[in-house]
C-alpha positions in Angstrom: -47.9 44.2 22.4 -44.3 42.2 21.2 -45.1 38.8 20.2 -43.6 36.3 22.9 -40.6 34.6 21.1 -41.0 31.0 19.2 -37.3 30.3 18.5 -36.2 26.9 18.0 -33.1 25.7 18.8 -30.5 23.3 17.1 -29.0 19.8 18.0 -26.1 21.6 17.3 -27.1 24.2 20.5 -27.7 21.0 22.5 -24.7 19.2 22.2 -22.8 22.4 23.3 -24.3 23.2 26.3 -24.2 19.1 27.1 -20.7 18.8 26.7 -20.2 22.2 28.8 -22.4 20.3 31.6 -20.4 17.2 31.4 -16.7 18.8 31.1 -18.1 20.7 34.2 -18.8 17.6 36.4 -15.4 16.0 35.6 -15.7 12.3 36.4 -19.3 12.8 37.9 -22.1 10.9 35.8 -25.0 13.6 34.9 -28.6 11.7 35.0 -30.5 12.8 31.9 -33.1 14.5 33.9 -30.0 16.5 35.4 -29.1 17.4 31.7 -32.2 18.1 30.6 -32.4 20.9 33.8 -29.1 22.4 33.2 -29.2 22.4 29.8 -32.9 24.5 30.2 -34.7 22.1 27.8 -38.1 22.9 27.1 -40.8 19.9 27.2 -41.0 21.1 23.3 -37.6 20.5 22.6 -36.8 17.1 23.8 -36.8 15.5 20.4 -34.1 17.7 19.2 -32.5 17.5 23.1 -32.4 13.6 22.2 -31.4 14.0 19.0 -28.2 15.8 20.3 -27.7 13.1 23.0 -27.4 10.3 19.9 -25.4 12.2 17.9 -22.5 12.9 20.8 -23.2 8.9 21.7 -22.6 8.0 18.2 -20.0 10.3 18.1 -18.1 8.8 20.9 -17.7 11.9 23.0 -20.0 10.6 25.6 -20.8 7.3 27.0 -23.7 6.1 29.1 -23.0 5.0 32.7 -25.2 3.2 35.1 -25.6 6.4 36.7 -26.0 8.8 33.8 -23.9 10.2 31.3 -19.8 11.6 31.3 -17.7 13.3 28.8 -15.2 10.3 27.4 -12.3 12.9 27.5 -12.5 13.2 31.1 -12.3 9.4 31.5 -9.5 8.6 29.2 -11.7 7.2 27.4 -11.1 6.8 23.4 -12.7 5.9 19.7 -11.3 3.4 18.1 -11.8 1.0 15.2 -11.4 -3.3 15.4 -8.7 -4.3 13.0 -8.4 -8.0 13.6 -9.4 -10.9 15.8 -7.5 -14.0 16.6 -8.8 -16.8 19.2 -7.9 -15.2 22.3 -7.3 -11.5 21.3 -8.0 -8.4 19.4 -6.6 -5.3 18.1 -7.9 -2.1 17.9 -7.0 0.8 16.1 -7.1 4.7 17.6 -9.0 7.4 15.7 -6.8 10.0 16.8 -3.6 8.9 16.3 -3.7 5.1 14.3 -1.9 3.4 17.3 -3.0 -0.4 17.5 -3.9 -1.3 20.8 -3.8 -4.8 22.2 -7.2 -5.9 23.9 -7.2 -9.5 25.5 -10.6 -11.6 24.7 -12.1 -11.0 27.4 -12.0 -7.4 27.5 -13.8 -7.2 23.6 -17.2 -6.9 24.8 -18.2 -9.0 21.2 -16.5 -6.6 19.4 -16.2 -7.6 15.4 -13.8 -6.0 12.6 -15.0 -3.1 11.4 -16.8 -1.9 14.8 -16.2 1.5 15.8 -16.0 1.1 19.4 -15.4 3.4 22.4 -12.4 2.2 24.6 -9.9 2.9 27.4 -6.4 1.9 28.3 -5.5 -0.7 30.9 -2.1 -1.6 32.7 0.3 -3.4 30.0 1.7 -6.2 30.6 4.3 -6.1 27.5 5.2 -2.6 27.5 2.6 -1.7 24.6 -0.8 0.0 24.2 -3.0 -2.3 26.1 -7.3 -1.9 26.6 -10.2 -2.9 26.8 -13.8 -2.1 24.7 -16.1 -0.6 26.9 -19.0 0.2 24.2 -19.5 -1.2 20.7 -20.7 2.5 19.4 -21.5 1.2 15.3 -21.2 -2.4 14.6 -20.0 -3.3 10.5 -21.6 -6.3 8.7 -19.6 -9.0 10.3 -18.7 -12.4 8.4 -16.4 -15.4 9.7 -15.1 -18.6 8.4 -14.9 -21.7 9.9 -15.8 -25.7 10.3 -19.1 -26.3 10.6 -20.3 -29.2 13.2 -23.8 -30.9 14.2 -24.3 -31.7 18.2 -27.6 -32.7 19.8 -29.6 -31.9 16.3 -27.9 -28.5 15.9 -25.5 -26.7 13.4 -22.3 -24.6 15.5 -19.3 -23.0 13.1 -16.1 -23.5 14.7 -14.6 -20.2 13.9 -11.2 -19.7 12.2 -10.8 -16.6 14.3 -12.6 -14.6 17.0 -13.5 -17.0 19.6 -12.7 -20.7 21.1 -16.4 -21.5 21.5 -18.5 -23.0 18.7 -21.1 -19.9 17.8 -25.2 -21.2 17.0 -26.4 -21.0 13.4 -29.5 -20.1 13.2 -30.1 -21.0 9.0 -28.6 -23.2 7.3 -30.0 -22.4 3.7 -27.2 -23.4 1.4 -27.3 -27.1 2.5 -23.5 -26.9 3.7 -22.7 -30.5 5.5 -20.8 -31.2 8.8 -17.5 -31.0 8.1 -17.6 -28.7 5.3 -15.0 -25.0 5.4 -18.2 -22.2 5.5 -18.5 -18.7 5.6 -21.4 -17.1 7.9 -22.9 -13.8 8.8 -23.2 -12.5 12.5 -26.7 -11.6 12.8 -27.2 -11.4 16.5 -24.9 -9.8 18.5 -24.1 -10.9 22.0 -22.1 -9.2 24.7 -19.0 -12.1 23.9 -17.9 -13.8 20.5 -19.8 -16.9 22.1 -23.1 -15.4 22.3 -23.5 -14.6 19.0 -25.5 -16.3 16.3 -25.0 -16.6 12.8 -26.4 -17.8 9.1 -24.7 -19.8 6.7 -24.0 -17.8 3.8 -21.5 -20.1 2.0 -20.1 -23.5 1.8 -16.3 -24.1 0.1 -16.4 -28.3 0.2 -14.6 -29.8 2.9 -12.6 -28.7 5.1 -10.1 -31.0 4.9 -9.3 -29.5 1.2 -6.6 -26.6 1.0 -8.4 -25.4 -1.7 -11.7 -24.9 -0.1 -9.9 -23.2 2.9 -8.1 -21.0 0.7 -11.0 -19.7 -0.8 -12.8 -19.3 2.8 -9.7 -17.5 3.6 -9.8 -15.2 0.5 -13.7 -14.1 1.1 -13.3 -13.8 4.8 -10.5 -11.3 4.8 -12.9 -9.2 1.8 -11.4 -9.9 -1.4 -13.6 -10.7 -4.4 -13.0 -13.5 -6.8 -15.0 -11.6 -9.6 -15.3 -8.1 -11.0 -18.5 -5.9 -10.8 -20.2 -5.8 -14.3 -19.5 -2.1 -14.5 -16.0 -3.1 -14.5 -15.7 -6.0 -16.7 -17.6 -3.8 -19.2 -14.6 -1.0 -18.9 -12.0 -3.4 -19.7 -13.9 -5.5 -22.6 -14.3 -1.7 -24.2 -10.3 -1.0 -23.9 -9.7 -4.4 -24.7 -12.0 -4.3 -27.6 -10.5 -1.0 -29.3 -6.6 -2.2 -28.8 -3.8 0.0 -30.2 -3.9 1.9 -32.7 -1.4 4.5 -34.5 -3.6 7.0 -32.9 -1.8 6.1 -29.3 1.8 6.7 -31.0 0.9 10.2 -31.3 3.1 12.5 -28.6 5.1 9.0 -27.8 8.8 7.9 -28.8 8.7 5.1 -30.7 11.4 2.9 -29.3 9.6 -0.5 -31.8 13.4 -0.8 -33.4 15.1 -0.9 -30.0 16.4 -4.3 -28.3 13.8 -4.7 -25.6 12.6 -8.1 -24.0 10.6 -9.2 -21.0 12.1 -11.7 -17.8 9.9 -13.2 -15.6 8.7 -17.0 -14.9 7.4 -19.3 -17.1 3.9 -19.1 -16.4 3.6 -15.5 -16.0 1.1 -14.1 -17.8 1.2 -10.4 -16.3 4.3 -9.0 -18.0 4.7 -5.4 -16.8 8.5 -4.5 -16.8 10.8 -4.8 -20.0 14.4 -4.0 -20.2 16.8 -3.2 -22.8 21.1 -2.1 -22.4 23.6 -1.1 -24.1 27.2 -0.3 -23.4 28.5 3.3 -23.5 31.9 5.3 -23.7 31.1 6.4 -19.9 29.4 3.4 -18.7 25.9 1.6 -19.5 22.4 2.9 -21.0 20.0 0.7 -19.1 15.9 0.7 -20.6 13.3 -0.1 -18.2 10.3 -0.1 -19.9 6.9 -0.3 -17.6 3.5 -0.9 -18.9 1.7 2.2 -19.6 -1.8 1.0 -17.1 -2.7 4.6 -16.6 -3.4 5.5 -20.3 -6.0 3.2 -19.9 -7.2 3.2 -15.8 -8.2 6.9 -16.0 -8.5 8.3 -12.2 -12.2 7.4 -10.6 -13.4 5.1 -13.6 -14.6 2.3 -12.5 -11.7 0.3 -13.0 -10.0 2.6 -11.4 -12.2 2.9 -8.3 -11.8 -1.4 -7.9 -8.1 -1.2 -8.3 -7.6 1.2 -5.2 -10.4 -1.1 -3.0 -8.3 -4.3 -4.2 -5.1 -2.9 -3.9 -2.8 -5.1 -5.2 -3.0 -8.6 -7.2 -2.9 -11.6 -4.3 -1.1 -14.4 -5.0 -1.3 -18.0 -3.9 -0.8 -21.5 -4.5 -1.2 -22.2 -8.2 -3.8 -18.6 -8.4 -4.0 -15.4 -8.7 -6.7 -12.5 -8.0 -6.1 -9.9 -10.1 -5.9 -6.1 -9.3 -7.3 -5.9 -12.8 -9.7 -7.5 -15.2 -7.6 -10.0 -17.5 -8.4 -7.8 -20.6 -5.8 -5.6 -18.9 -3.7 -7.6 -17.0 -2.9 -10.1 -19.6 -4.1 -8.6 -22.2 -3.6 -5.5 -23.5 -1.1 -3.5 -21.2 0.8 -7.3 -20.7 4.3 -6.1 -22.7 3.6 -9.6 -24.7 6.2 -10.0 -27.2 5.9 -9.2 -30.9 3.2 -7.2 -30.3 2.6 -3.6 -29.8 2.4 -2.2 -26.5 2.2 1.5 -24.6 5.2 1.9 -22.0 6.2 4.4 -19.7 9.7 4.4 -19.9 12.5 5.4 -17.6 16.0 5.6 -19.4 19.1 5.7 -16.9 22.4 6.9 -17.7 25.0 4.9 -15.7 28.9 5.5 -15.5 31.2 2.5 -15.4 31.3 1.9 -11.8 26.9 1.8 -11.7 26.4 5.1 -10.3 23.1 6.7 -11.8 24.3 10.4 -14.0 21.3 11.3 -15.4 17.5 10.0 -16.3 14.1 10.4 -18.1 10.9 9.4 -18.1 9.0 9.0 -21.3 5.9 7.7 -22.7 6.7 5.4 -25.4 5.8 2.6 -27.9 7.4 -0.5 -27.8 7.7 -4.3 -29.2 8.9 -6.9 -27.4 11.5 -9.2 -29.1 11.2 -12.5 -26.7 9.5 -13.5 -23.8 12.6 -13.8 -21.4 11.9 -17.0 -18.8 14.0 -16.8 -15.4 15.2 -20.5 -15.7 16.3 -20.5 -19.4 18.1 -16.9 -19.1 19.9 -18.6 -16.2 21.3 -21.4 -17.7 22.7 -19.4 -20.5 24.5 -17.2 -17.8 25.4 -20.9 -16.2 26.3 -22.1 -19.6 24.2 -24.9 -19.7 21.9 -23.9 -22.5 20.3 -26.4 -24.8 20.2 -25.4 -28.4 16.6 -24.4 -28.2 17.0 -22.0 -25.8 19.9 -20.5 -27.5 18.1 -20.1 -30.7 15.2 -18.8 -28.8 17.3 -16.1 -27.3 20.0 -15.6 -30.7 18.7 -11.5 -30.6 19.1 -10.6 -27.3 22.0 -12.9 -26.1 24.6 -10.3 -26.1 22.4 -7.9 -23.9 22.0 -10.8 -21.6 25.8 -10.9 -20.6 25.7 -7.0 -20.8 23.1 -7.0 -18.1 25.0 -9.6 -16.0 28.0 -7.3 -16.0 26.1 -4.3 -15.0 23.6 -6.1 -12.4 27.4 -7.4 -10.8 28.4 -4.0 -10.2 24.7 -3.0 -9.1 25.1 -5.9 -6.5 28.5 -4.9 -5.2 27.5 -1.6 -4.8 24.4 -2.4 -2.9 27.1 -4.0 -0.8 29.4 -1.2 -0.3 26.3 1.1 0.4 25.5 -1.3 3.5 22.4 -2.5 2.7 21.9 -5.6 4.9 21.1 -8.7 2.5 18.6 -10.3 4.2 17.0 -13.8 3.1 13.4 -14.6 3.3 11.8 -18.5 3.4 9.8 -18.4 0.4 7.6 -21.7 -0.3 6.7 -23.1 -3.8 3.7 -25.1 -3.6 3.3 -28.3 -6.3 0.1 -29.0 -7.0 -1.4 -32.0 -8.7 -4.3 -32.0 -11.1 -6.5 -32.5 -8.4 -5.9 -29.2 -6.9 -4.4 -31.2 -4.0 -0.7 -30.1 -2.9 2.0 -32.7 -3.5 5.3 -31.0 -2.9 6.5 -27.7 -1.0 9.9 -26.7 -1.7 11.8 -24.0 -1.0 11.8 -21.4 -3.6 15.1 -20.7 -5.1 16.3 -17.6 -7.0 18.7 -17.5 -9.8 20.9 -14.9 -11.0 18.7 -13.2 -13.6 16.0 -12.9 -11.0 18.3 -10.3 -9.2 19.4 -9.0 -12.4 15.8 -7.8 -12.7 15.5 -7.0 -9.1 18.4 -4.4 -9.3 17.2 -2.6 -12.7 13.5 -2.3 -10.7 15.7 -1.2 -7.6 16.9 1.5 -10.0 14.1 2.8 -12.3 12.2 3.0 -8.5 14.9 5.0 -7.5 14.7 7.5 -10.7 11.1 7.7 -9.8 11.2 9.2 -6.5 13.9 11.3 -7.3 12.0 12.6 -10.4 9.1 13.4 -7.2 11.4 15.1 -4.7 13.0 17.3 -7.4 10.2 19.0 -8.4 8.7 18.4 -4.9 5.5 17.2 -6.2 2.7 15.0 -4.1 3.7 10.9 -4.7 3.5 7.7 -3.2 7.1 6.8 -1.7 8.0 3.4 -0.4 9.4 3.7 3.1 11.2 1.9 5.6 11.7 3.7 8.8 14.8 2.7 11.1 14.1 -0.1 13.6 12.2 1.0 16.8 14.5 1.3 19.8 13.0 -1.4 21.6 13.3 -4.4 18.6 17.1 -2.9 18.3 17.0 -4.2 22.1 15.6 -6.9 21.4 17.5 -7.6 18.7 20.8 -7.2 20.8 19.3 -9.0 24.1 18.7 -12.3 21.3 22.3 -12.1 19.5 23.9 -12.2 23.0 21.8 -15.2 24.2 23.1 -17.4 21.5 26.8 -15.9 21.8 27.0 -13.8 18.7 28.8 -10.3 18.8 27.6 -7.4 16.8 29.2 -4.6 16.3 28.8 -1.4 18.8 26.3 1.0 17.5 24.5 4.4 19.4 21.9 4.6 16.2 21.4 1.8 14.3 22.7 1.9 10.4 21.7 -0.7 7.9 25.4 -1.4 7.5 25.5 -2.2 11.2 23.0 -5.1 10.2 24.8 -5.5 7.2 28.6 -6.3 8.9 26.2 -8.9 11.2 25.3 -10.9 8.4 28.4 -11.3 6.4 30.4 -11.9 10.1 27.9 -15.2 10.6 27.4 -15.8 6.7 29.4 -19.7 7.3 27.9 -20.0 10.8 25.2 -23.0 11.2 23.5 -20.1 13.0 23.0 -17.8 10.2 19.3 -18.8 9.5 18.5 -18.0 12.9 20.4 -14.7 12.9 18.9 -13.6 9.6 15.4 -14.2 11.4 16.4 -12.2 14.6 17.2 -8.8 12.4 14.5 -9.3 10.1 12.0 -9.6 13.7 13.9 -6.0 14.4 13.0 -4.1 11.5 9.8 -2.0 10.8 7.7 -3.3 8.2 7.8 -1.3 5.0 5.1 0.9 4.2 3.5 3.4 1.9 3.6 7.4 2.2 3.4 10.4 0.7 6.2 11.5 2.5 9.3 10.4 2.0 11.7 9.5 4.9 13.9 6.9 3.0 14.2 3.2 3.0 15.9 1.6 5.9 17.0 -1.8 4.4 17.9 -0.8 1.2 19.8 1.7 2.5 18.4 4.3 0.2 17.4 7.7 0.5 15.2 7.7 -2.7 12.5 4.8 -2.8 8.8 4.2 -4.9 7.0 1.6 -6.7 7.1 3.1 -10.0 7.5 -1.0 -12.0 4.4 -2.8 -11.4 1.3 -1.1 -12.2 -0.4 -4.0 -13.4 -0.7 -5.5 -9.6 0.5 -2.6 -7.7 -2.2 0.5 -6.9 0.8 2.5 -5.6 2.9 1.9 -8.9 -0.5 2.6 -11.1 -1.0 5.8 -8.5 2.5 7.7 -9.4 2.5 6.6 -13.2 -0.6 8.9 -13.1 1.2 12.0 -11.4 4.5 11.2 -13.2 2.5 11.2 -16.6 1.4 14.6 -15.8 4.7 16.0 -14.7 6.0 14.7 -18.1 3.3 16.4 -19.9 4.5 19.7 -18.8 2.3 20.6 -16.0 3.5 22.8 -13.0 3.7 21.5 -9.4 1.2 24.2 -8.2 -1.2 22.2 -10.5 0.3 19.1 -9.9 -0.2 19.8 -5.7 -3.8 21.3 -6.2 -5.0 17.7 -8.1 -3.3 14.9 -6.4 -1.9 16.0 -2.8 -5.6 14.4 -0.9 -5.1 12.1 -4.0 -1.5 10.6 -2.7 -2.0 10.7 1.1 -5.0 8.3 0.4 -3.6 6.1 -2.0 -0.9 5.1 0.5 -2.9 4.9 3.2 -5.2 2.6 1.0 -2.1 0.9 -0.4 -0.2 0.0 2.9 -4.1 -1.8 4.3 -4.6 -3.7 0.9 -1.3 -4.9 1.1 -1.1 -6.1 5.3 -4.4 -7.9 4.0 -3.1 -9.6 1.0 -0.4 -10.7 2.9 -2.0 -11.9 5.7 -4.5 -14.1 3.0 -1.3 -15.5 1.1 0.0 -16.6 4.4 -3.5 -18.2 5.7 -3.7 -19.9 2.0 0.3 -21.1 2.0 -0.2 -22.6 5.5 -3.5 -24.8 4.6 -1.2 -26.3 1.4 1.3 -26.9 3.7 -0.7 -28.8 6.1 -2.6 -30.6 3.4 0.9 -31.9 2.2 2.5 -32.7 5.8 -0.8 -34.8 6.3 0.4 -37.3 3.6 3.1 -37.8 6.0 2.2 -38.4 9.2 4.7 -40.2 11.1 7.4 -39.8 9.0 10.6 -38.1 10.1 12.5 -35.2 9.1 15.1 -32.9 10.1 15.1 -29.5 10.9 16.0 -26.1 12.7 14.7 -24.3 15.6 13.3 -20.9 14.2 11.2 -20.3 17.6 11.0 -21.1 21.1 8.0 -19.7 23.2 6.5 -20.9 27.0 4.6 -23.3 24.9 7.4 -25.4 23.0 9.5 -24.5 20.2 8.9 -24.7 16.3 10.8 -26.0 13.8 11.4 -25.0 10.7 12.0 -28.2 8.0 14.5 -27.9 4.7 11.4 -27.6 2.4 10.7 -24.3 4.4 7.6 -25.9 6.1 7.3 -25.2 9.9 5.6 -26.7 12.7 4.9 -26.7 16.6 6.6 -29.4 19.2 4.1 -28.6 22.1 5.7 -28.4 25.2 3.2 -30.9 26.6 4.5 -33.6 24.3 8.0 -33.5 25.4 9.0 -36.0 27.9 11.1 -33.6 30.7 9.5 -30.6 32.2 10.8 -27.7 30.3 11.4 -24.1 31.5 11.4 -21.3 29.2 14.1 -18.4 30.1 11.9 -15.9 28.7 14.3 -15.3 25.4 15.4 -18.5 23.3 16.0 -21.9 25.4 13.9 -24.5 27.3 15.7 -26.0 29.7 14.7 -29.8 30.7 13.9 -30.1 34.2 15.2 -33.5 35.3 17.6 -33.9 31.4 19.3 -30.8 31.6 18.4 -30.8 28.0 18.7 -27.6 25.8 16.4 -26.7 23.1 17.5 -23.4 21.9 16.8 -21.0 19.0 19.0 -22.1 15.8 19.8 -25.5 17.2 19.6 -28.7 14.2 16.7 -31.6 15.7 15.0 -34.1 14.3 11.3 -34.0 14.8 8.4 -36.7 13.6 5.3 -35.4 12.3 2.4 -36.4 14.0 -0.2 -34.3 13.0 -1.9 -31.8 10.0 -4.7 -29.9 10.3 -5.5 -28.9 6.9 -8.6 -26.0 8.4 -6.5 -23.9 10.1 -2.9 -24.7 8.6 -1.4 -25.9 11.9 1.3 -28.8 11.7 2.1 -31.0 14.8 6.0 -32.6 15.4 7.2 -34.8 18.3 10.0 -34.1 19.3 12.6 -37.2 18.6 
């Protein structure tokens, strides 16, 4: 007699025949009992049969309705990851394709950063992706920052982001005081922001400090202050066995050339030397990088925090380091009179700056000076005191050598078309105290762009180096402007009367011809700010498609390894490829290797910019409140439905709330409010003086009255 047949089956057979069921009912929810009947589940079985239904739930290929269950590809409906959180709205980012889609506050169902959530599209309103979160499928550990309050015997934070409401803390453990800037972990979820509940985890001191914000700022957004021990240990064993003749070995020695470092005066990260000298057929220009990837080996553990971090964040009077100091200001810092490893890149230049030939080499070098921005500038002003000139005695010559060649660099940029736009950069004073006493607006001198064209250069030899032998690297791209910001772009110039010239595709020398036309023109701050608005923002990739506003066709990061992942990523490949190995080897180790250290790179470096912003602003505010109700003078660098801010000389910027003007205004949609009953204009670019009447040090904001 056959034996009757005990076969199990799989999850796996499950999930099949439950996503046959559901793709044939279409938009009709199946019950579970219905699923359980067509999918011919034995009684047996329904552990596994469950175990199948999770693991498509989790999945987020089907969702559970009121009614039963559907397939989410027959609804439209989507995975999707939340990338960030303001007050009032969210964005979330597509599995299948990375396209950030707006969700209003409402629609986030209590969604934190992190969540994997299941989603679906709804009507735009602007044009872009626009949804809503219709299932939170895994939530992440979720921290915020914020203000904390007392009311009727109880603790609320006043969140920096996420929602408008005050959210209940349920422990208060650390002892952290009304009023103080504290960081909190969501431990009960509700079904909005406002429902949820939260325990005090940290407190920074008051609020009402920049530099306790700051730091909120810096732990909320995921950066560490401190190494893990694994890693400190790493660098205290390179730092501890230094350099010996040992590392010369398979390295030119270039200790007898004229090499020095620029940078400012309290840098202690020196990663970038140069050296020049004049030639029959032009110019030999050095650029001489720290060699970081002779000592972060790939997936160390220095190695493995220097692609989580990113990049080195910058702020105020502080810095958190990509690496442990051993490295970054010790050891691979190009220091001067001291022995260093470099990776090289020697260009060959003909008279008019036009790159002939180049190598890469790794090399020994010793710095002869440590070059400061403001003194190499007054030399090239003429200006020098005697100290400086006798700092500098060995390596004046080369100075004016580099001027020459940096002049024809600049020109050249120029004649390529490469639209020289101007950002508003901020330099923060600050006091003993820690308090900010001064913001001014940070101004470069000529040796800075000396240094910024030979680093425009050696990048340039570096991705050319990659496409040549057509190797897997990590390329700096800018893609062209998006049809819609070139619209934008034009539909803004015309408002305020500015012509531009008549373009089907959009070249950077159309931008370029822009600028120069309105270089005299009161206006030019504005217009600057309108084109920057239209371009794409620069990213990493490990394909190269060029770089839009440098109007290059060859672009890396090949000068900063120190404080740049990408820069330490391609020193890595490039030392290989200089060793002699073969792309087929080259492609087999670090293709997966370069499509996730851009990927990595371009997120670590939104985030560190979107901290260094956060920080700046709370300095700002902190020094604009040791000056309420004085006046100042300023421009118009935005107008919105909800007033128009203005942008001061010292670069700092506030709101005039359209509530605190005397007329009704009207917006027209693009750069003017119009006074009701005045016939006043405020439009974008326009001069005003404004009194400051308010500073909110938490959350950086900066309140002027319009005068």
């Amino acid at each position: 007699m056959a034996k009757e047949s005990t076969k199990k089956h799989s999850a796996n057979y499950y999930k099949s025949k439950i996503l046959l069921v559901l793709n044939q009912a279409g938009k009709k929810s199946v019950s579970l009992s219905d699923l359980v009947g067509k999918t011919k589940c034995k009684k047996s079985e329904m552990r596994i049969f469950n175990e199948a239904i999770d693991m498509l739930r989790e999945s987020g290929m089907i969702y559970e309705q009121k009614k039963g269950f559907v397939l989410c590809s027959r609804m439209g409906y989507f995975v999707a990851e939340v990338k960030r959180l303001s007050k009032t709205f969210g964005f979330i980012e597509r599995e299948s394709d990375n396209t950030e889609v707006f969700v209003p506050g409402k629609f986030l169902l209590g969604s934190m950063p992190g969540d994997k959530v299941l989603a679906k599209l709804i009507p735009s309103r602007t044009g872009s992706p626009e949804g809503e979160v219709i299932s939170v499928i895994t939530q992440a550990v979720a921290k915020i920052s914020g203000v904390l309050i007392a009311e009727y015997g109880h603790y609320y934070i006043i969140p920096d982001t996420m929602t408008k409401t005050p959210v209940y803390v349920v422990e208060n453990d650390c002892k952290a005081k009304p009023g103080d800037k504290v960081l909190a972990e969501i431990t009960s979820r509700g079904k909005s922001h406002s429902e949820h509940k939260a325990v005090i985890i940290s407190s920074f001191g008051s609020s009402e400090k920049a530099s306790s914000c700051a730091v909120a700022a810096v732990i909320a957004n995921g950066l560490s202050l401190n190494f893990p021990d694994d890693v400190i240990k790493e660098a205290e064993k390179i730092e501890f066995a230094g350099i010996s003749e040992y590392d010369f070995t398979n390295r030119l020695d270039l200790r007898d050339e004229i090499i020095f470092t620029i940078d400012s005066a309290d840098s202690k990260d020196l990663d970038d030397a140069i050296s020049i000298e004049k030639t029959a057929s032009g110019y030999k220009l050095g650029v001489h990088i720290a060699d970081v990837s002779h000592y972060v080996r790939g997936n160390s553990p220095l190695d493995k925090e220097a692609l989580n971090r990113g990049t080195s964040v910058y702020y105020a009077n502080r810095v958190i380091p990509m690496l442990p100091k051993q490295l970054s200001n010790g050891i691979c810092s190009l220091n001067p009179d001291e022995n260093r490893l470099a990776f090289s890149c020697t260009i060959d230049l003909d008279k008019n700056g036009i790159i002939k030939d180049y190598h890469f080499n790794k090399t020994v070098i010793r710095s002869r000076v440590k070059g400061v921005y403001s003194e190499i500038n007054s030399i090239l002003d003429g200006n020098s005191t005697k100290e400086i000139n006798e700092k500098y005695a060995h390596v004046k010559e080369n100075i004016f050598i580099m001027n020459e060649l940096a002049d024809i660099l600049i020109a050249d940029r120029e004649k390529r078309g490469s639209p020289q736009l101007e950002t508003s950069e901020s330099k923060l004073i600050i006091d003993e105290n820690d308090i900010c006493v001064d913001v001014l607006p940070r101004t470069r001198g000529k040796s800075e762009q000396i240094i910024e064209e030979f680093m425009l250069l050696a990048n340039q030899c570096a991705a050319k180096m990659a496409k040549k032998y057509s190797i897997p690297f990590v390329y700096r791209i800018h893609e062209d402007p998006s049809p819609e910001k070139i619209q934008d772009m034009r539909t803004y110039l015309t408002s305020i009367n500015i012509e531009y010239p008549h373009f089907t595709t959009i070249k950077p020398a159309h931008m370029a011809e822009i600028l120069t036309n309105n270089k005299e023109s009161t206006k030019f701050p504005v217009i600057n700010n309108i084109l920057l608005r239209s371009m794409a923002k620069a990213k990493y990739a490990d394909t190269p498609v060029g770089h839009f506003g440098l109007a290059l066709d060859d672009y890396a990061h090949f000068t900063s390894p120190i404080r740049r992942y990408p820069d330490l990523a391609i020193h890595r490949i490039l030392s290989d490829l200089v060793a002699g190995y073969d792309k087929e080897w080259l492609t087999k180790r670090y293709e997966a290797f370069a499509k996730n250290a851009s990927e990595r790179s371009t997120q670590t470096e939104l985030n560190a910019v979107k901290v260094e912003r956060t920080c700046e602003s709370c300095y700002m505010a902190e020094y604009m409140a040791g000056h309420i109700n004085e006046e100042f003078e300023g421009i118009i660098s935005s107008v919105t439905d909800f007033g128009v801010y203005v942008e001061l000389e010292n670069t700092v910027e506030g709101l005039v709330h359209i509530n605190s003007m005397v007329d009704d205004f009207e917006y027209d949609g693009l750069v003017t409010l119009t006074g009701e009953f005045t016939g006043q204009k405020l439009t974008l670019g326009d001069r005003v003086k404004v009194k400051c009447v308010g500073a909110n040090v938490n959350n950086g904001n900066i309140d002027f009255y319009l005068i």
